[in-house]
C-alpha positions in Angstrom: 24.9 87.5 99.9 28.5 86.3 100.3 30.1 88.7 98.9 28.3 91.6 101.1 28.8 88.5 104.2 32.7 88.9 103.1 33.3 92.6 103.3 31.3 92.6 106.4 32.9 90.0 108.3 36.4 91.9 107.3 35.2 94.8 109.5 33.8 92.6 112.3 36.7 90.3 112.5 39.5 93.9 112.4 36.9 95.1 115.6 37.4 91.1 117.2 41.3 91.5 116.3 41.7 94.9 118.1 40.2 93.9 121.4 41.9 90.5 121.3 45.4 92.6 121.6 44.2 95.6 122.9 42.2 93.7 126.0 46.6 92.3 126.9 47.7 95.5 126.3 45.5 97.5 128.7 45.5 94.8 131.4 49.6 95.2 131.4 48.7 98.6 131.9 46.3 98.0 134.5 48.6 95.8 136.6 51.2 97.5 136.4 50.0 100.9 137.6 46.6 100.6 139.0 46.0 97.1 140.2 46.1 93.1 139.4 42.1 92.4 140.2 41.2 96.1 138.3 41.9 93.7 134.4 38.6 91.6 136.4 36.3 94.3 137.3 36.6 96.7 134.2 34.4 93.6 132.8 31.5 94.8 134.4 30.6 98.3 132.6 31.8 96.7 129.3 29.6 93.8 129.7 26.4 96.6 130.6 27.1 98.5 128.0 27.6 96.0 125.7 23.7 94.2 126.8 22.2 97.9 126.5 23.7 97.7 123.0 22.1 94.7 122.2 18.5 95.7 123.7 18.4 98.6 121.9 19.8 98.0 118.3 19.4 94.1 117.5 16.4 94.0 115.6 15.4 90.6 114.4 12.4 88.5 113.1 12.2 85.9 115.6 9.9 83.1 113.9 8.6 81.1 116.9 8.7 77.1 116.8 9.3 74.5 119.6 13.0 73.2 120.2 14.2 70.6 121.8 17.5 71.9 123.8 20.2 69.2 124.0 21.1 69.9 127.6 22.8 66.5 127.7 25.2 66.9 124.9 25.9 70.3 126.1 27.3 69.0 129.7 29.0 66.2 128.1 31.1 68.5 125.9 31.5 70.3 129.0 32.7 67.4 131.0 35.0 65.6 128.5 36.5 69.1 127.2 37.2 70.0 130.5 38.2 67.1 132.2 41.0 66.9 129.8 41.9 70.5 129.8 42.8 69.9 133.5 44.8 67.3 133.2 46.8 69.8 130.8 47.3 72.1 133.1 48.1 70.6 136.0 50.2 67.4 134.8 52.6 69.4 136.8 51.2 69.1 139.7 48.7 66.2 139.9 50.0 62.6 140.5 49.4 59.7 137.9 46.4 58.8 138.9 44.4 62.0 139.3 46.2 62.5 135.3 44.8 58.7 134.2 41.2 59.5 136.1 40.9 62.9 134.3 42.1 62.1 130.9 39.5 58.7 131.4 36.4 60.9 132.7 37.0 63.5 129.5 37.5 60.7 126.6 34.5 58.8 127.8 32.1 61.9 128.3 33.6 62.4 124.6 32.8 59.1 123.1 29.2 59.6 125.2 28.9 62.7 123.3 29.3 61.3 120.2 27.0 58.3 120.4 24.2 60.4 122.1 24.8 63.5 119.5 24.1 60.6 116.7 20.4 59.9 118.4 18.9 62.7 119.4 16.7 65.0 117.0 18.3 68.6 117.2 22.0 67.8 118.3 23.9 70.5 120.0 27.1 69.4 118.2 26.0 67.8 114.9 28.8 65.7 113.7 27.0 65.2 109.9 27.9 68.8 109.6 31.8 68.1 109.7 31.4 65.6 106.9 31.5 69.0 104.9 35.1 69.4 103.5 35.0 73.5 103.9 33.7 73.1 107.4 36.3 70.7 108.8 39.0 72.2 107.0 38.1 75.5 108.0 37.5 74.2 111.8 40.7 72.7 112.2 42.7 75.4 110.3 40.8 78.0 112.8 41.4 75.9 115.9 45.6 76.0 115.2 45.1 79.1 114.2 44.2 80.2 117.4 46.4 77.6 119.6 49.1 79.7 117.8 48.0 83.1 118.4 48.6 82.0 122.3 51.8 82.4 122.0 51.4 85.9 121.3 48.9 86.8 124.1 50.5 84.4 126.3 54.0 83.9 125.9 55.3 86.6 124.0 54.9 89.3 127.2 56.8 87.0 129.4 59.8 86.8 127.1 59.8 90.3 126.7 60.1 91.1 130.4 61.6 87.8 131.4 64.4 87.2 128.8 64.6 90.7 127.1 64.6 92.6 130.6 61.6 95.0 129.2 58.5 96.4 130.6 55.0 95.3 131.3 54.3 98.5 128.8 56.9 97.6 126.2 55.1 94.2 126.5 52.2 95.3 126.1 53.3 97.5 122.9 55.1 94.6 121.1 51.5 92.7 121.4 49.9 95.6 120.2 51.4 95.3 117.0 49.0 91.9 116.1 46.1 94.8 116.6 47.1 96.9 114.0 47.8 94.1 111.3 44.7 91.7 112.3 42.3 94.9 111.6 43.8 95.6 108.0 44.0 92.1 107.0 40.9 91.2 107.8 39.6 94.5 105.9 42.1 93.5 103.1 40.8 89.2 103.0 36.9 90.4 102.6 37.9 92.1 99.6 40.4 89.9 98.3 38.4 86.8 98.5 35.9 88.3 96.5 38.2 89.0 93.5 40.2 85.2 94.1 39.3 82.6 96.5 38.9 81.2 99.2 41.8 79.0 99.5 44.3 81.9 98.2 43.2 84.2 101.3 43.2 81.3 103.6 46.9 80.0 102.3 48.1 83.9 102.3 47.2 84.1 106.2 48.8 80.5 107.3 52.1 81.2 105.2 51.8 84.8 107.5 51.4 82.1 110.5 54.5 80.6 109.5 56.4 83.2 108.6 55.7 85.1 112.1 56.3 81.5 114.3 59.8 81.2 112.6 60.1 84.9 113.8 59.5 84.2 117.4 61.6 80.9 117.0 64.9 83.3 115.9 64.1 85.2 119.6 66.9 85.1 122.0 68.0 87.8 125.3 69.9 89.9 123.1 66.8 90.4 120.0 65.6 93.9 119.5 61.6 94.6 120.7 60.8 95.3 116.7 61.7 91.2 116.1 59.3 90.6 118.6 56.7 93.3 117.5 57.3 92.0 114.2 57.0 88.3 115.0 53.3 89.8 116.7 52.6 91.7 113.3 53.1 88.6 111.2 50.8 86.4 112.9 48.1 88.9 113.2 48.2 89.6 109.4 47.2 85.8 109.5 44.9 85.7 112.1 42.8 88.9 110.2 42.9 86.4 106.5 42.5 83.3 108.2 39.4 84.1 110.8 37.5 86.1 108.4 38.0 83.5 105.7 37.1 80.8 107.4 34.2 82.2 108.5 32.7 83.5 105.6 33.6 80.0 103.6 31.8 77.6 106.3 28.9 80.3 106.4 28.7 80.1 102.3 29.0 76.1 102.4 25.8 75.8 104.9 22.2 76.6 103.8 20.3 79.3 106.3 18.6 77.2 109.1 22.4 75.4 109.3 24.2 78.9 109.9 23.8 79.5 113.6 25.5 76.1 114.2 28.0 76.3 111.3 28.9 80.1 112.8 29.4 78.9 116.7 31.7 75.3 115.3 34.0 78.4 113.9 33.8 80.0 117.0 33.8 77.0 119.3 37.0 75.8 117.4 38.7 79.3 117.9 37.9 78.7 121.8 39.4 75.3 121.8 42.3 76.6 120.5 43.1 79.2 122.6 42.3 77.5 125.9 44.8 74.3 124.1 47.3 76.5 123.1 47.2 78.7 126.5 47.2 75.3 128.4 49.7 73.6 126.4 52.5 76.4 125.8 52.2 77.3 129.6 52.8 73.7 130.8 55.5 73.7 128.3 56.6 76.5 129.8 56.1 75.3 133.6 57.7 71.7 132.7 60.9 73.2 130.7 62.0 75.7 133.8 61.7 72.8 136.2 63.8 70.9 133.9 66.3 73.6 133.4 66.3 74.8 136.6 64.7 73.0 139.2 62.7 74.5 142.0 62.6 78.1 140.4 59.2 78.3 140.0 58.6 81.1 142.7 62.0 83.1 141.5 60.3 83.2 137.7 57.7 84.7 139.1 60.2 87.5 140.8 61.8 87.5 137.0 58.8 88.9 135.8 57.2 91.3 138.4 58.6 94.7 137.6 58.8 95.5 141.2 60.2 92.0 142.2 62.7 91.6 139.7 65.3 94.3 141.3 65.4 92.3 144.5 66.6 89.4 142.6 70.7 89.2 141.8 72.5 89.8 138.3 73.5 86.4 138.0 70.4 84.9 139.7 68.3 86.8 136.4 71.0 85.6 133.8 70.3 82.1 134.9 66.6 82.2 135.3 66.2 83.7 132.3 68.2 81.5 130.1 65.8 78.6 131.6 62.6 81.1 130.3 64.4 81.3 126.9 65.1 77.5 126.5 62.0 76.7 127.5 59.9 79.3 125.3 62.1 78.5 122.5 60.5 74.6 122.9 57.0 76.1 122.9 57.9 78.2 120.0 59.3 74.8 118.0 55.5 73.6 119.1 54.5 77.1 117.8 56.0 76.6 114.5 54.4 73.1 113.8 50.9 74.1 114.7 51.6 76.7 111.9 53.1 74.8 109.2 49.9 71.9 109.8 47.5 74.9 109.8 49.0 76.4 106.4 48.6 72.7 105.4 45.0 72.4 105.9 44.2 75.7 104.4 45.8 75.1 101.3 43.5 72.0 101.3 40.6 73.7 100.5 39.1 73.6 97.5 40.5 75.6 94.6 38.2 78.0 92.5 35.4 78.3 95.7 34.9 81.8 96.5 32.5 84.2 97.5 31.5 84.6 93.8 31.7 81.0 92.9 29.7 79.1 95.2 30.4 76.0 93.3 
């Protein structure tokens, strides 16, 4: 039922929040004691163990009938998502035309998409689904949801050892703080959506979005690591309301055979928004240091290898890193809109629906 759907998701979304920060934390760790290419391998036994977890305790009923796979839409999507994803990260880098030929390869595998996704009999992407208020509501809030949790996996680590002069592992433990909030949130939104609504968990977790963006906007060289842990524990208490809310609200707004594809829009919108946000704040990033400070790419790098950064001079570090902090505190401004738009769209939603009151 929804209700049971909404306690349960709490849990599965405090497990998703924990290895989202916990995966950063450990592969600071990693690189900075063991080795850079260890954060790749230590993929392999999770991945086993996770399949042997699956073969062994996923029972289902699997009721056989034939399918028609929409192979087409799915490399379209491909195509047009990634086409323009590259031209967001390397607009640096790439000439005009190379930009113009990307951005017009991925809109027109994108407009494909749409007018093939409108003919064929079992769409990959169906596009009558977002005619659903909860379900575009909650996409779009869960996409800029995500875009802004990138600028605590992303950014946040680099400003701590780039502007504040910390360590990978202080880093790592400033993150770390989204871990613990995300897991009791999202404990705390299945059960409070049951005795309110939707809308109210939803709006709790973007105003938390806000409130932690405006946190990393007040960041500067001289900020103590708890503004920055705190800024991380902020927007984890909205990533554990928003995620699980969202979830549960599109997955109570579909019927059963249209909860599979309901489910992996959520989740496909999550995954947008962290591949935008990564790609957009770290261009931002790239674009803003070259401004301030042309030609420093290489020396940033220096700024934030542990190892490298004693070779580099006193004043050489002041000025690189006052190039970091203007430039992060541009992607925060970005940060802070996404936010404010998201808490928008989630107190958009509609007003008594709830796990309890479907209607």
């Amino acid at each position: 039922t929804p209700s049971e759907r909404a306690r349960v998701q709490g849990w599965f979304s405090s497990v998703f929040g924990v290895a989202a920060i916990v995966g950063p934390a450990l592969g600071a760790f990693l690189v900075e004691h063991v080795h850079w290419s260890v954060v790749f391998w230590v993929n392999l036994p999770i991945g086993i163990v996770s399949i042997a977890m699956f073969w062994l305790f996923l029972n289902e009923r699997v009721e056989r009938r034939e399918h028609r796979i929409d192979y087409l839409g799915g490399g379209l999507l491909v195509i047009g998502i990634g086409a323009l994803m590259l031209a967001l990260v390397q607009a640096g880098s790439l000439d005009g035309i190379n930009i113009a030929g990307l951005v017009a390869v991925g809109a027109g595998a994108l407009v494909w998409l749409v007018l093939h996704e409108g003919r064929t009999r079992e769409p990959m992407f169906p596009f009558n689904l977002w005619g659903r208020r909860v379900v575009w509501l909650s996409n779009l809030a869960g996409f800029g949801a995500a875009a802004v949790m990138m600028a605590v996996t992303a950014v946040l680590p680099a400003y701590v050892q780039g502007v504040m002069g910390r360590s990978p592992g202080l880093a790592g433990f400033v993150v770390g703080a989204a871990s613990v909030s995300w897991m009791f949130a999202s404990i705390a939104a299945g059960r409070l959506m049951i005795r309110t609504s939707y809308r109210l968990t939803a709006a709790i977790g973007g105003a938390a979005l806000v409130a932690g963006s405006l946190m990393l906007l007040m960041l500067d060289a001289s900020s103590p690591p708890l503004l920055a842990a705190g800024a991380a524990f902020m927007i984890g208490i909205a990533m554990g309301f928003c995620n699980t809310t969202f979830l549960v609200a599109i997955q109570a707004t579909v019927g059963w055979s249209e909860r599979g594809i309901a489910t992996g829009s959520q989740m496909f919108m999550r995954m947008i928004g962290q591949a935008v946000g990564a790609a957009l704040l770290g261009a931002m990033l790239n674009w803003g240091v070259n401004r301030h400070l042309p030609g420093a790419g290489d020396a940033v790098n220096h700024l934030l290898h542990p190892a490298l950064r004693h070779t580099l001079a006193p004043g050489e570090i002041a000025r690189l890193g006052d190039a970091f902090a203007l430039s992060a505190q541009e992607a925060f401004l970005v940060v802070v809109l996404t936010a404010v738009a998201t808490l928008v769209l989630t107190l958009a939603l509609p007003r008594r629906l709830s796990p309890t009151h479907p209607d």
